[in-house]
TORPA-294298 format. One record per atom (N, C-alpha, C): x, y, z. Coordinates in pm, whole numbers, plus 32768, in hexadecimal, padded with zeros to 4 digits. Atoms other than C-alpha are relative to their C-alpha. Example, Ala and Ser with C-alpha at 12.3 -4.5 7.8 and 13.67 -1.06 7.14 Angstrom:
2
80597F898000 84CE7E3E830C 805A80788000 7FAE7F897FFA 85577F9682CA 7FB3806D8049 
END
This chain:
379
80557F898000 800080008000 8059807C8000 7FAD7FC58015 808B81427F9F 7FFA807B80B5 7FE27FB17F86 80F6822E80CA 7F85809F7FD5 80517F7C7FC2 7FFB8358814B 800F80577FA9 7FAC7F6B803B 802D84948098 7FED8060806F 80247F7D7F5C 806785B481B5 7FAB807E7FCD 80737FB5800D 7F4E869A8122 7FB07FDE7FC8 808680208038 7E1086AB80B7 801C7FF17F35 80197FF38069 7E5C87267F78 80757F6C7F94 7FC280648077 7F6E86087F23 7F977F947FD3 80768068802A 7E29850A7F07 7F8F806C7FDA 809C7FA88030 7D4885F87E43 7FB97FB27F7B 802F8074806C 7CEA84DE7D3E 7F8C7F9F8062 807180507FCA 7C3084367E6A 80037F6F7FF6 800380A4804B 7C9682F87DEC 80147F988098 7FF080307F66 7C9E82617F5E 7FE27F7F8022 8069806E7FCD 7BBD813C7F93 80617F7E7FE7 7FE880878006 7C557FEE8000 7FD17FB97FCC 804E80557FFD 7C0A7EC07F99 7FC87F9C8082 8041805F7FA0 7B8B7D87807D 80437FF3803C 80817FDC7F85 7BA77D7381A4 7FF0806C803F 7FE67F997FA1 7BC97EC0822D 7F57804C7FE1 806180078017 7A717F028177 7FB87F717FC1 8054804B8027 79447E29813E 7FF2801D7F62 80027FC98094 78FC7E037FBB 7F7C80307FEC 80A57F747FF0 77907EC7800B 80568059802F 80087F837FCC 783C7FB8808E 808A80697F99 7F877FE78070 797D7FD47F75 7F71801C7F80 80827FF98066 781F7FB47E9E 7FB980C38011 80497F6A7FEE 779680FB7F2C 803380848004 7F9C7F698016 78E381E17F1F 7FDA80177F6D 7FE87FFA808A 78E081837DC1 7FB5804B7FED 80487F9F8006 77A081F67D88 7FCA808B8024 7FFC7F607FD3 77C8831D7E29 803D80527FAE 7F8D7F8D8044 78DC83797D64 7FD680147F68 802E800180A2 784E832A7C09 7F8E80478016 80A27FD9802C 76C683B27C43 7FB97FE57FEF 806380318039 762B82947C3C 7FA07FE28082 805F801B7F7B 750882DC7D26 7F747FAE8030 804A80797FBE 741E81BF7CFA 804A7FA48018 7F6D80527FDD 754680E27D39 7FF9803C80CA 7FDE7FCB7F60 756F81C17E89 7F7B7FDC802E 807B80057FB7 742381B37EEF 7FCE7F488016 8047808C8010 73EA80497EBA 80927FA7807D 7F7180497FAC 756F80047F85 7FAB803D80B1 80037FEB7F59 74FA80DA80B5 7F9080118034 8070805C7FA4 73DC7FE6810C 806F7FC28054 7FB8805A7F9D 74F97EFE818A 807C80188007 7F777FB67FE9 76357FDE81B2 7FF580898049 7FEF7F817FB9 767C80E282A7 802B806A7F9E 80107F6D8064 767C825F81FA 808380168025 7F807FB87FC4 77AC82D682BC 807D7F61800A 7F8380798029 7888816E827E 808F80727FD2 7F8D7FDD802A 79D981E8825E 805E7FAD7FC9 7F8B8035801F 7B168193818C 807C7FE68042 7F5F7FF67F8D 7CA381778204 802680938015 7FDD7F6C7FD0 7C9E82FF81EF 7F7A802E8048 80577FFA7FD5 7B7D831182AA 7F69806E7FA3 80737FB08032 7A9C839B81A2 7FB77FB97FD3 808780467FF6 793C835F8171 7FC9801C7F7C 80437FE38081 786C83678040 7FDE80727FCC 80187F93800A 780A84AB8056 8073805A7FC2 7F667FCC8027 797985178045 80137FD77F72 7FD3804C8089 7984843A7F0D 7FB680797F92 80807F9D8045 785484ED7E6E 800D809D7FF4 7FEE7F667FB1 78A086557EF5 808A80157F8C 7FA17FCC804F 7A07862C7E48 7FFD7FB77F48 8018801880AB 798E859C7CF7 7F9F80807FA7 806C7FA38019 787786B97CD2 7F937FAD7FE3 805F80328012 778385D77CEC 7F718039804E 80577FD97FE0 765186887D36 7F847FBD8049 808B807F7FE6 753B857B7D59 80377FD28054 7FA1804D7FC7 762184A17DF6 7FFA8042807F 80037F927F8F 765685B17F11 7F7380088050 809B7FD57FE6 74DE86027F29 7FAC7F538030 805B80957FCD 746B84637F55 80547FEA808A 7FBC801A7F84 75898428806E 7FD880688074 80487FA37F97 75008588811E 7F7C7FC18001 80AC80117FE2 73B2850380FC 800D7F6F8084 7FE280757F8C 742E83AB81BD 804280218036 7FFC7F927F98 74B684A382CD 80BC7FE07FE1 7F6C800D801F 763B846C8240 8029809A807E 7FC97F847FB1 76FC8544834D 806280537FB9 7FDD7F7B805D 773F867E8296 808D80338017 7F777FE08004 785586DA836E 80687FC28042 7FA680398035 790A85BA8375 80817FFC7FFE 7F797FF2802B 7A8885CB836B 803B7F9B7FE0 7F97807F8002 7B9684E082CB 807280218033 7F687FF37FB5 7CF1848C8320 804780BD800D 7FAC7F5C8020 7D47861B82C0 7F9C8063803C 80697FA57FC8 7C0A86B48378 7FB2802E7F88 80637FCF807C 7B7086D7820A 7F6D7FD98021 80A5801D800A 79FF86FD8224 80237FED7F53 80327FCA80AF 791786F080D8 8017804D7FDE 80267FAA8037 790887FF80C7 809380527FC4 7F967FEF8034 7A79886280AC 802B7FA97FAB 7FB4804280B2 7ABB875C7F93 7FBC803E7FB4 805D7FA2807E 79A388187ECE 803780737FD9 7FE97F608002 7A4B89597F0B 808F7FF67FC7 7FA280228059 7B8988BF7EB5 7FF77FDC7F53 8020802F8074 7B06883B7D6B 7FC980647FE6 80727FC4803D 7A32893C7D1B 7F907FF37FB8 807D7FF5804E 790088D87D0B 7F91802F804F 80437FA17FB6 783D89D87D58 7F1F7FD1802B 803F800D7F96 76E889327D5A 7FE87FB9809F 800380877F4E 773088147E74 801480738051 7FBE7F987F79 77C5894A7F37 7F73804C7FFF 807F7FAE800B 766B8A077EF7 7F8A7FA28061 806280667FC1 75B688CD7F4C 80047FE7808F 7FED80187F71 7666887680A7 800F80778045 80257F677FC6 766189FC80EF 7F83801C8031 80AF7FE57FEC 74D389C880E5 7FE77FAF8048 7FFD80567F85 751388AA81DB 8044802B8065 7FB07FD67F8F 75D9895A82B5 807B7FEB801E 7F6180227FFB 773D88E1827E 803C807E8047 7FE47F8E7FC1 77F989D98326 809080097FED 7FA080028063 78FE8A938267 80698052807A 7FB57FE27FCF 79D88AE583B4 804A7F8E8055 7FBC80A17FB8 7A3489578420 807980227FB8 7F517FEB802E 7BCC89628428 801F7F477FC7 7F83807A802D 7CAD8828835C 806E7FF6805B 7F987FF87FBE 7DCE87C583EC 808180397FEF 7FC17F898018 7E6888CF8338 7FEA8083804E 80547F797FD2 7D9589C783E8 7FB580367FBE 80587FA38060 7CFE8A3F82B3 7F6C7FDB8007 80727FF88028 7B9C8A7B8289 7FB37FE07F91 80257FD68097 7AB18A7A8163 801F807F7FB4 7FF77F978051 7AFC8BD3810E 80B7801B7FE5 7F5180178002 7CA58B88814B 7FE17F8E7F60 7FE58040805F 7C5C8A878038 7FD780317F78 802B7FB38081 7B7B8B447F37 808680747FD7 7F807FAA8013 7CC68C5F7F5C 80627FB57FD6 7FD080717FF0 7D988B347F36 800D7FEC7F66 8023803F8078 7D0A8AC47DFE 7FBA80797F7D 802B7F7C8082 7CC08C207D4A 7F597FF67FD5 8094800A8020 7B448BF87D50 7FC080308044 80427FB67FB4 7AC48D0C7D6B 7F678022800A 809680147FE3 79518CD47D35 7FEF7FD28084 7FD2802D7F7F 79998C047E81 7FF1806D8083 80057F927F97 7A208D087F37 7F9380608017 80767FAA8015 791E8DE17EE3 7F967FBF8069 8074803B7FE7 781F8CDE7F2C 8002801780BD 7FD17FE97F70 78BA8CC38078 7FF8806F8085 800E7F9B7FAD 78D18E1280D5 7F8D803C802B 80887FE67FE2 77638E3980B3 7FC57FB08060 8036805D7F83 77058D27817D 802180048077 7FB580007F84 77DD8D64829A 803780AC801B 7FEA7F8B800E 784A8E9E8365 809F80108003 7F828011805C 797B8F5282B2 807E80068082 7F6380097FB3 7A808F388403 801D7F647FE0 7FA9808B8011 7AAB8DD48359 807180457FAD 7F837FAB8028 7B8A8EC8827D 808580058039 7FC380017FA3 7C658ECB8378 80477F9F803E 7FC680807FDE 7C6A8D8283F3 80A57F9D7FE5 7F808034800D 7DC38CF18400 7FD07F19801F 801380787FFA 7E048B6D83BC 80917FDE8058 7FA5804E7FAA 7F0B8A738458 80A2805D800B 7F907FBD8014 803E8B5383BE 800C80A0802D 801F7F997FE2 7FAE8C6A8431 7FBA806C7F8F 80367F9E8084 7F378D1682E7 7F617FDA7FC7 8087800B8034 7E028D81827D 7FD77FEE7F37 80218018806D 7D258D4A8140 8066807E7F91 7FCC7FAD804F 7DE48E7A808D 808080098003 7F9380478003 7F208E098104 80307F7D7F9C 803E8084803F 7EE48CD18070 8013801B7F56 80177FB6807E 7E728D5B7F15 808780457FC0 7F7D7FBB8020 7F9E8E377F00 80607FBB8006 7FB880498004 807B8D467F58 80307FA77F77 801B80428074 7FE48C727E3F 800E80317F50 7FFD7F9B807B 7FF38D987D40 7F777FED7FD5 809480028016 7E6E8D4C7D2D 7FC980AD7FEB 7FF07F858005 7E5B8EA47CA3 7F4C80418017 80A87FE7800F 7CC28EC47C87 7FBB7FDB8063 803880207F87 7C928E447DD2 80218084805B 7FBC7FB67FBE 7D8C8F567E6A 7FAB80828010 80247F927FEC 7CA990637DBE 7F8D7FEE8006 80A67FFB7F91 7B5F8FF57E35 803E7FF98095 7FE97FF97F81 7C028FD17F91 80138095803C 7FE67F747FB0 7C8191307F9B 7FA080647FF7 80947F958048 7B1F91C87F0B 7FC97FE880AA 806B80077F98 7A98913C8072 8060806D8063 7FC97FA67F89 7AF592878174 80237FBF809B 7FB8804C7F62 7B1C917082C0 80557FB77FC7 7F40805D803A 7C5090D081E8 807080308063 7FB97FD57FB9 7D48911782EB 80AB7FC27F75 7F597FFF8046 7EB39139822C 8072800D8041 7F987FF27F85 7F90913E8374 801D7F8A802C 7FD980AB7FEA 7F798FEB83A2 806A7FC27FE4 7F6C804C8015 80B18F238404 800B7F7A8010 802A80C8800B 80B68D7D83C9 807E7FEC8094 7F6E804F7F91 81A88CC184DB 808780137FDD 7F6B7FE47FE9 82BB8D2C8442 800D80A97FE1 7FD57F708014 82718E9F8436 7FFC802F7F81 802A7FCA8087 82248EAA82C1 7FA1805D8006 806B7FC98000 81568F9A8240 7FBF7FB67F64 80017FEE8094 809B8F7680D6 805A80387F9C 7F8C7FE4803F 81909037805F 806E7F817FD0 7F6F80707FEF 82BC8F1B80B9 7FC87F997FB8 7FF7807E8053 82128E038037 7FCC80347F63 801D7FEE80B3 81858EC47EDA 809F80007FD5 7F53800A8021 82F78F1D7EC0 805A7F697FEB 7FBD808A7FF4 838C8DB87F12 7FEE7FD97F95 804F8053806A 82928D267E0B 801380677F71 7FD17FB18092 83008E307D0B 7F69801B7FC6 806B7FDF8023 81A38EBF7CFF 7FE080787FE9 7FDB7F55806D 81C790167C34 7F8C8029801F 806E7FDF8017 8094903D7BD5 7F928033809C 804980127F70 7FEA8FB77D66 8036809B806D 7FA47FCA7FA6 80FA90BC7DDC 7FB780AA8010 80397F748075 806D92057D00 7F9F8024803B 80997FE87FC7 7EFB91BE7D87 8018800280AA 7FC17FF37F70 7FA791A17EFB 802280AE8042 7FB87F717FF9 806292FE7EBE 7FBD80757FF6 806A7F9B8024 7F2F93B37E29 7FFC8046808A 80317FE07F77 7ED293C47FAF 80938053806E 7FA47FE08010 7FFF94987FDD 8023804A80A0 804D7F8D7F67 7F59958A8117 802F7F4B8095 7FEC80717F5E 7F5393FB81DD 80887FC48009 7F75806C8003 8086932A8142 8088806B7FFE 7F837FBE8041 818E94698125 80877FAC807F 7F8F7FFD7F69 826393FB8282 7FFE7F6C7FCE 7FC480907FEA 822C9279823E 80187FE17F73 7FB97FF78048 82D592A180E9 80CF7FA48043 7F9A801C7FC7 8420928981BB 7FE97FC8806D 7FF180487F7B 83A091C982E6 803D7F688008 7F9780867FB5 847590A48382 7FB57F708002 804380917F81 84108F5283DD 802F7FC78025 7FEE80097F74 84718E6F84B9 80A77FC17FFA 7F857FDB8058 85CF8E6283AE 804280677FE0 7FDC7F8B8010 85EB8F9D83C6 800D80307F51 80187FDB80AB 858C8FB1824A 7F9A80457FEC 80767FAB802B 84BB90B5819F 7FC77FAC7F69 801480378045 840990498084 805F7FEB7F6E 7F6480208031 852490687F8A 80727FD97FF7 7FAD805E8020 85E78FB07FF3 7FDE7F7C7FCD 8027807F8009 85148E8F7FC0 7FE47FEF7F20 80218001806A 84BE8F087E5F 80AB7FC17F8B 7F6C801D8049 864A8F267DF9 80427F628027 7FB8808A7FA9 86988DBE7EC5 7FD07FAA7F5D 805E8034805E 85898D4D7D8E 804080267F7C 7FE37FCB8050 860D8E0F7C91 7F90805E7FBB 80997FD7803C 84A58EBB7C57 7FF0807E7FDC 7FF47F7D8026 85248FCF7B84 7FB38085801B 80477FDC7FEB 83CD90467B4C 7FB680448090 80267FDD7F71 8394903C7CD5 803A8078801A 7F757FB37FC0 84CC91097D29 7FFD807B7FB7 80387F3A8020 8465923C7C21 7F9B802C8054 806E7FCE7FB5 831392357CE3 8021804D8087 7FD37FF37F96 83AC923E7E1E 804C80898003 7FD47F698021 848793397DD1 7FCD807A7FE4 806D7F738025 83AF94427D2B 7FB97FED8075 80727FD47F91 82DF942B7E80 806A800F8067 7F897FF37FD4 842894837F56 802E7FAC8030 7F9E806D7F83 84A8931D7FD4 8084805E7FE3 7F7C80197FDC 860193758066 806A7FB67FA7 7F8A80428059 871393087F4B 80477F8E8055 7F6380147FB6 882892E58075 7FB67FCD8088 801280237FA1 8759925A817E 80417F698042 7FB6808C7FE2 87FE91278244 7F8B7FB68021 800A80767F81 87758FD482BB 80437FB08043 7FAC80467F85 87E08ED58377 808480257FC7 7F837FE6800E 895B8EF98397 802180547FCD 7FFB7F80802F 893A9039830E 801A7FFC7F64 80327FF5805A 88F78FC981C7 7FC580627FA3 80427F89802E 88CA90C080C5 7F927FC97F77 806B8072806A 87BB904A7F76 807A801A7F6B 7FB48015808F 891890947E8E 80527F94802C 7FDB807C8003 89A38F707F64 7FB37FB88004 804880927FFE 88868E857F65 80187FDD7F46 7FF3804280A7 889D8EBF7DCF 807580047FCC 7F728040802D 89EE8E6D7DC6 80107F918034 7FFE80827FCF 89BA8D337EAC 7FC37FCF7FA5 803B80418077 88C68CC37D97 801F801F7F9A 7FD17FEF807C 89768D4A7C6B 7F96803C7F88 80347FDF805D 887B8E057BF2 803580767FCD 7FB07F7B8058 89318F097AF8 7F9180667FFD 80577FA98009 88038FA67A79 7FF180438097 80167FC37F83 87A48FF67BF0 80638057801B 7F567FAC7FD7 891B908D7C36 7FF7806F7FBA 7FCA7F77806C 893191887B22 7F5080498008 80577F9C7FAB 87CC91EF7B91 7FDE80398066 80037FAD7F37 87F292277CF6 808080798006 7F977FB88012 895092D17C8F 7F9F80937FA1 80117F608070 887993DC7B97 7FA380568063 804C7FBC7F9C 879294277CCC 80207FFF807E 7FC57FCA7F96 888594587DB6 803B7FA28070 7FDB807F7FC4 88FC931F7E61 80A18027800F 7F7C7FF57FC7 8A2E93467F01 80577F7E8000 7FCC80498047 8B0992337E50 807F7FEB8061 7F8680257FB9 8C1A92167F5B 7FC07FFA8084 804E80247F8E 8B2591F5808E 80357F948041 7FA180BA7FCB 8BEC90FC819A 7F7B7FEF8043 8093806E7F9F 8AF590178252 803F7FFB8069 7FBA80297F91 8B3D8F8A83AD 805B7FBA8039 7F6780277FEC 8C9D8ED98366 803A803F7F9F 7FDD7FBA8031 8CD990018291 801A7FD17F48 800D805E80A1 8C968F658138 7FC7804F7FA0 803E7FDC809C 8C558FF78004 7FA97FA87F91 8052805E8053 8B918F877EF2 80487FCD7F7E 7FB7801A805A 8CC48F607E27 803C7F568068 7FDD80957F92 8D268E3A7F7E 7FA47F7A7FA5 8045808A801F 8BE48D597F00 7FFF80047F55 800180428077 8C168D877D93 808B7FCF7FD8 7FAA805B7FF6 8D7F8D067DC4 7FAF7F4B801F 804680787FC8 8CC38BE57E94 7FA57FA37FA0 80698029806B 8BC88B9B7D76 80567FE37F6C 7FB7800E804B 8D0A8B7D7CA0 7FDB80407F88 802B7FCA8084 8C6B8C3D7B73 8063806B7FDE 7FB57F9F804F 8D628D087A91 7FB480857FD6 804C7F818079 8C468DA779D4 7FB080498099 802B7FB67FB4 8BB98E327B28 807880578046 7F837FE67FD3 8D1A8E947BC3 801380B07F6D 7FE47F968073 8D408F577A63 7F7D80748008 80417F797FD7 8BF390117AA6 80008061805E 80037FBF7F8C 8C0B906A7BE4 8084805C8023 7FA27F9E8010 8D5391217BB7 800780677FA7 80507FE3805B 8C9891977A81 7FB280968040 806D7FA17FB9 8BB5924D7B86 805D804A8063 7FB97FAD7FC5 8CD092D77C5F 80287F92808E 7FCF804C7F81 8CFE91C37D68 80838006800E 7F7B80247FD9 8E5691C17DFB 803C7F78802C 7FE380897FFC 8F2390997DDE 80747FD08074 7F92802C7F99 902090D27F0D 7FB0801E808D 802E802C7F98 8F1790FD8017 7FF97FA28077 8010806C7FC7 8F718FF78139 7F7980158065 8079800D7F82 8E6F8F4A821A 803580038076 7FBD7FD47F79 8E898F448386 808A7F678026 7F88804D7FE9 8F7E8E098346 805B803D7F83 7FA17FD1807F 905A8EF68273 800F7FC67F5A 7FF680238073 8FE98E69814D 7FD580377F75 7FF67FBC8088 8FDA8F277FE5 7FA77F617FC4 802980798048 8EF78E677EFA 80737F7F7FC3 7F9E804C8061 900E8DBB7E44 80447F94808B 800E804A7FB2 907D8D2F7F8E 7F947F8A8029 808B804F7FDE 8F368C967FBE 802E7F937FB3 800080588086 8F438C117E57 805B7FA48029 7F9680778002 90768B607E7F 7FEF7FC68079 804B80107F9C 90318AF77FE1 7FB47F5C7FD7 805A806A8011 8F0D8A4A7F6D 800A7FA57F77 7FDB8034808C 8F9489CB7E30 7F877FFA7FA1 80427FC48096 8EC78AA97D41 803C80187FAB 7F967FE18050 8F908AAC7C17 7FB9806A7F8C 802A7F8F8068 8EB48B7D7B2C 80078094804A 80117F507FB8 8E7F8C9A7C1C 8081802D8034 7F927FE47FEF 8FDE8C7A7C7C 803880307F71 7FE57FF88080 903F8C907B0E 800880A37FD4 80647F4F8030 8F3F8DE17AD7 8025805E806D 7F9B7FC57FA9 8FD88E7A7C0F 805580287FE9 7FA77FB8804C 91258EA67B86 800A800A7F80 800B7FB0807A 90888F0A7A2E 7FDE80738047 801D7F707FDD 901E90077AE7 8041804C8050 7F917FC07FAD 914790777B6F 7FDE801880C8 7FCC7FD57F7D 911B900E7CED 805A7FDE803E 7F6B80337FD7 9215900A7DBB 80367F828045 7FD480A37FCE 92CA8EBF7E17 806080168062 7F717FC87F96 93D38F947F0F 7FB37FE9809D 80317FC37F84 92D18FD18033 800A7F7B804B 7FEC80497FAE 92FE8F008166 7F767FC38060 804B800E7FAD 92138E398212 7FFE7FFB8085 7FE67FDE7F68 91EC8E058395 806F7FB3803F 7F6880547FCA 92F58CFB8397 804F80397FB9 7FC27FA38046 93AD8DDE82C0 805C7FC57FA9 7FFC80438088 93B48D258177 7FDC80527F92 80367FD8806C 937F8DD1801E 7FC77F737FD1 802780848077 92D18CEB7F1B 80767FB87FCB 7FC580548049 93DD8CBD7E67 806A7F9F8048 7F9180667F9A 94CE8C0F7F70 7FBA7F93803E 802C80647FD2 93B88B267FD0 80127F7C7F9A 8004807F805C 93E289C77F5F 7FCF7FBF7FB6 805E800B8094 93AC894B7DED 7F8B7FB3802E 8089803C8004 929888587E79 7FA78069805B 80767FA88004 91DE898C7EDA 7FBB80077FAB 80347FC48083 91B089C07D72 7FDF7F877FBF 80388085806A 910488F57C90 80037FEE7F8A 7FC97FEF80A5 917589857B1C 807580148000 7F617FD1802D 92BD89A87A5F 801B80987FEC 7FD37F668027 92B08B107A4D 802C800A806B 7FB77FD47F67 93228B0A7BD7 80817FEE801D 7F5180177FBD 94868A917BA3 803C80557FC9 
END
């Protein structure tokens, strides 16, 4: 048997149902028909099969029915009092596989039974965390009418609410019915201190970012706010490479030169990932290209480390200095050789740095021993 999946959404096919013995074959008889629609089939099984029989994920027919869009199907198991709210192994009601699937009438139908669209998963999410979730925004809508709007608000297991969520997702048409409702709170911080901002950014969500920024009077301060990385949202965009993110960000004033952890600046995170494009745009809007971190590292240190020539050659390109040591007296080219980078050692002294300077044991490069080096250009 194949192993669990750890969310709801890795089993969204539903395909669940044991065979013998863990179910009776009336009662493997009556998922089926749940799931296909065939409701004189159902009606004729649950004379002599319990309604609420469960599978190995503990879901019931209803669940079956609910996530096929089976309408009828739904409506004969409510009529033989199927318990509506129900949970399987993941706390999924019906009514959240419907909302997952989108099918909007079963969710109409068990709305007029009373399903109740604020039961938590063992995600935490709600029905209206999943309609945000899943970009359906008829859903949300539906939702917000039926229920009052501080579910807006509502935070799930990670701490983030439905518009968190959405943004995260780049669910861009969910984001701007969320922000049309005036109790949308936009201050909201998840468990790790994100805002919407941090995760549209992370997810390289341009567009999610734009309709975020409009609101300029609420989001101007959490543009540059921290979390619990001491990262503003740009950094997360440049970690990505999310070009697009990182103009947005910018034109609304993120901080170029702001640090995170280790005092991290976002022209060394895009030199830890090698993104060029990113470099020569943070350099045209002001990025301070020799910025040490907290063992005094440049961003010329990790593109030695990343051994790349063709980044070594930009970044001196952009004005980086190549005899900068860290706080272990080390000059990139030290590093390089060191760690037996031979390309970035190579592009180093194309670029005229120096091989004289002394480290803390008070070694130049070049007096360290040939199995430092790993090419023939070192003897």
């Amino acid at each position: 048997m194949a192993a669990d999946p750890l969310k709801p959404e890795d089993d969204c096919d539903m395909a669940t149902t044991l065979e013998e013995p863990f179910m009776s074959k009336g009662e493997l008889a009556l998922h089926e028909a749940a799931r296909t629609g065939k409701e004189a089939r159902l009606e004729e099984l649950l004379t002599i099969v319990k309604v609420d029989c469960r599978n190995n994920l503990n879901r019931t027919a209803l669940h079956m029915a609910a996530s096929k869009g089976q309408t009828g199907a739904v409506r004969v198991l409510l009529e033989y009092k199927a318990g509506i709210e129900l949970a399987d192994k993941y706390g999924m009601t019906a009514l959240m596989w419907a909302t997952y699937f989108g099918h909007i009438e079963v969710v109409e139908l068990l709305l007029e039974r009373s399903a109740s669209v604020k039961k938590r998963n063992k995600l935490g999410m709600h029905a209206l965390h999943i309609a945000a979730d899943q970009n359906n925004c008829e859903l949300v809508r539906l939702y917000l009418t039926k229920t009052k709007k501080s579910i807006l608000n509502d935070t799930e297991k990670n701490g983030q609410t439905a518009l968190m969520i959405a943004a995260g997702k780049g669910n861009i048409e969910v984001v701007q019915l969320l922000l049309s409702y005036p109790e949308v709170d936009l201050m909201v911080k998840d468990a790790k201190k994100m805002t919407a901002l941090h995760l549209a950014a992370e997810n390289g969500c341009a567009k999610v970012l734009e309709e975020l920024l409009r609101e300029v009077y609420k989001l101007r301060d959490l543009v540059n706010e921290k979390d619990e990385s001491e990262r503003i949202p740009l950094h997360y965009a440049v970690e990505k490479g999310h070009i697009g993110a990182i103009r947005c960000l910018l034109t609304h004033g993120s901080e170029v030169n702001a640090t995170a952890e280790r005092e991290m600046t976002a022209f060394h995170l895009a030199a830890v990932k090698g993104h060029m494009d990113v470099l020569k745009y943070l350099k045209e809007h002001g990025a301070n290209v020799n910025a040490l971190n907290l063992t005094h590292s440049t961003a010329l240190h990790y593109a030695a480390l990343n051994d790349s020539a063709e980044q070594i050659f930009t970044l001196v390109s952009l004005g980086c200095e190549t005899s900068l040591p860290n706080n272990r007296n080390q000059t990139p080219l030290h590093l390089a050789v060191e760690q037996n980078k031979p390309n970035a050692a190579e592009a180093l002294l194309l670029c005229d740095a120096p091989s004289t300077c002394e480290t803390r044991p008070g070694k130049p490069p070049s007096s360290w021993p040939r199995e430092a080096a790993t090419s023939a250009w070192w003897t």
